[in-house]
C-alpha positions as CSV (number, residue, x, y, z in Angstrom):
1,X,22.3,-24.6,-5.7
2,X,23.8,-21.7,-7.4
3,X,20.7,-21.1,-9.7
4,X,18.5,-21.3,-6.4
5,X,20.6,-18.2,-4.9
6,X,20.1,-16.1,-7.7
7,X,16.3,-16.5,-8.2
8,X,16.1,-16.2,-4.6
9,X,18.1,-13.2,-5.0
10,X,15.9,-11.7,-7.8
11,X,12.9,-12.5,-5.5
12,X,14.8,-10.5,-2.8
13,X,15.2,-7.3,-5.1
14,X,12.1,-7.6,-6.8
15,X,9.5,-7.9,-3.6
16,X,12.0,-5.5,-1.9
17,X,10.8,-2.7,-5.2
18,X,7.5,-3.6,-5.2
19,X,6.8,-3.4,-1.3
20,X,8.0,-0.2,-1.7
21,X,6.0,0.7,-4.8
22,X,3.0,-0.2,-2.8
23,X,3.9,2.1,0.2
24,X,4.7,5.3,-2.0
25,X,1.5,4.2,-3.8
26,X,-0.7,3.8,-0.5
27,X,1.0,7.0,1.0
28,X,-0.5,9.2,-2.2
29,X,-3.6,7.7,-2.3
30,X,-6.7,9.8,-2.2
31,X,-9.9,9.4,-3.4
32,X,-11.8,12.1,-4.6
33,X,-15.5,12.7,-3.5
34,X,-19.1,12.7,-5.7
35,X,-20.4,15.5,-6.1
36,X,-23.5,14.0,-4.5
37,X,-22.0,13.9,-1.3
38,X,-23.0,16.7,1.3
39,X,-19.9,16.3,3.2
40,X,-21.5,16.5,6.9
41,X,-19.5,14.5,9.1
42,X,-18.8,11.2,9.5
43,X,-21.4,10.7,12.3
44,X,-24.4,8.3,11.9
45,X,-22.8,7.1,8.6
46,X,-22.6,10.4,7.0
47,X,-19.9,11.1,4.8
48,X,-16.1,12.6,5.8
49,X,-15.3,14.4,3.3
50,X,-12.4,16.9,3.7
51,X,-10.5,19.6,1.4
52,X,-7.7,19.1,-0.4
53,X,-4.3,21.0,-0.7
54,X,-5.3,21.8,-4.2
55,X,-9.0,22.6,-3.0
56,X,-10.5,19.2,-3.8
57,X,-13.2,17.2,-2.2
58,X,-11.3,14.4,-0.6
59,X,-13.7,11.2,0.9
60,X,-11.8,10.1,3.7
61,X,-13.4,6.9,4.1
62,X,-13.0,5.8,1.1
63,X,-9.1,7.0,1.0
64,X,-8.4,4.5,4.3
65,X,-9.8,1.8,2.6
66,X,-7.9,2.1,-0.2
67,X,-4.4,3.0,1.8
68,X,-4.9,0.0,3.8
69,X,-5.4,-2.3,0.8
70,X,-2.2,-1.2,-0.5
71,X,-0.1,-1.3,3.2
72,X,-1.3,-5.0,3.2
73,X,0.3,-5.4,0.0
74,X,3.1,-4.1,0.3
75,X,3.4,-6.1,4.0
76,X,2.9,-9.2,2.0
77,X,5.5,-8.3,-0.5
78,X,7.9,-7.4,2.1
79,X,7.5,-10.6,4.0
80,X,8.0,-13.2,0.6
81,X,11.4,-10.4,0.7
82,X,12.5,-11.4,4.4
83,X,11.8,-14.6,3.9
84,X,13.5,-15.2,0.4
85,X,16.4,-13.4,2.6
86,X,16.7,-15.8,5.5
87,X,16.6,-19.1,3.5
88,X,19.5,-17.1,1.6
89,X,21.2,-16.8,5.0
90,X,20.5,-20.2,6.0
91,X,22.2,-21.5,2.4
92,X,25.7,-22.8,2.4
């Protein structure tokens, strides 16, 4: 029982750093535009593209997908964490 706390434990910490690895990660994502991209808008399936702080072409599409891809992960990772935590709670 006592080696089943600890590796429960360790799961706690480690999906704990790595859910928030993936948020810091999905928070600074950005995905830089092709040049072959006008930039016109993002009606009738043109492109969004927008400028960047530091003057670069930003596609916005492309940056949601990829910020959502990592908030999933990191929501998976922090619900093996909650869970790993409760059946720790629920342990004599």
């Amino acid at each position: 029982m006592a080696e089943l706390k600890i590796a429960l434990t360790f799961l706690v910490g480690l999906s704990a750093l790595a859910s928030a690895f993936m948020w810091i990660k999905s928070a600074r994502a950005k995905v830089l535009a092709d040049d072959s991209t006008a930039g016109v808008g993002a009606l009738m399936g043109g492109y969004l593209i927008i400028q960047g702080l530091k003057g670069e072409r930003i596609d916005m599409h492309e940056t949601f997908t990829q910020q959502s891809r990592w908030n999933a992960y990191a929501a998976y990772s922090a619900a093996v964490c909650a869970l790993a935590q409760a059946i720790l709670s629920l342990m004599p």
